[in-house]
N, C-alpha and C positions, 0 to 999 in steps of 0.2 A: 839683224833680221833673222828669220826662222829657219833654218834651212827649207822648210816646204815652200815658202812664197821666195826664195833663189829659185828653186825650180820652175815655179809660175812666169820667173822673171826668165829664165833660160826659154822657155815656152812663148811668154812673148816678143822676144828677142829675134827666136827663129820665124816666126809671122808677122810682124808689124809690116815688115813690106809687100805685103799680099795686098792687093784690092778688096779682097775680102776674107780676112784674118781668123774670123771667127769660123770659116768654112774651109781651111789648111786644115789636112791630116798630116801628122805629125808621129813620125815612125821614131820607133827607138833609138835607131842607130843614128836618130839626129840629135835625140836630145841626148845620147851618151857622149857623143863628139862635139856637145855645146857645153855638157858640165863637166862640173869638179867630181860629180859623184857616181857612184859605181847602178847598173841596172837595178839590182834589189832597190837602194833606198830610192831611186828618183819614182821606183814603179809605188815605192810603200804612199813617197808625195802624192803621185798623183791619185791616189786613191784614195788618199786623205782631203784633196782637195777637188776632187770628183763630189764630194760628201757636202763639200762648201756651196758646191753649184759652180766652181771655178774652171771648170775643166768637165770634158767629156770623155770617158774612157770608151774603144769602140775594140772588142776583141778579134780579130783577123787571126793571122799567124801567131801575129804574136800582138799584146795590149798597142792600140795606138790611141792616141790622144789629139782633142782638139780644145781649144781655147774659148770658152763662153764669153758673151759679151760683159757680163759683170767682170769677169777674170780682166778682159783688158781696161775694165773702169780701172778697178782695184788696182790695178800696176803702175796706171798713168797717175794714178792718186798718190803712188808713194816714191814715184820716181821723176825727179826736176825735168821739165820738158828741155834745157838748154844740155843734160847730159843724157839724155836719152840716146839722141843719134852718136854719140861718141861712145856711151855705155859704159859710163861711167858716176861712182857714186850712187847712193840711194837715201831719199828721207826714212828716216827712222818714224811710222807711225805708233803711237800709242797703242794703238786697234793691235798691231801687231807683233807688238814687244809680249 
């Protein structure tokens, strides 16, 4: 999988248990303490996938991000709902190889 859509997936990872997921603001220093990856690239992801319509970039302090409803189609499209809650594994889709 792509590294940018890891990112999406660390994004939705941090919000699936919100009541309302797609209205979490979602500050850096969560999504640096949820990846593998350093500020610069998760900020180049999500501005890459701000572009997709995947994510919303909202600039405060510093860039914070929130999760569009397509973004959490797309994740639950490529992720097995029985590993989801475990967070664990991911389908490989085509769309995004």
């Amino acid at each position: 999988m792509d590294n940018t859509y890891q990112t999406l997936l660390t994004l939705y990872r941090i919000v699936r248990e919100e009541t309302h997921p797609e209205q979490y603001l979602c500050t850096p220093r969560e999504m640096i303490l949820h990846s593998t990856f350093g500020w610069e690239l998760i900020h180049k992801h999500l501005l890459s996938l701000a572009e997709e319509g995947l994510v919303i970039l909202q600039q405060l302090d510093t860039p914070h991000c929130y999760i569009t409803p397509v973004g959490i189609e797309l994740v639950k499209s490529i992720t097995p709902e029985e590993n989801e809650k475990e967070g664990v594994g991911l389908l490989l889709n085509e769309k995004l190889v």
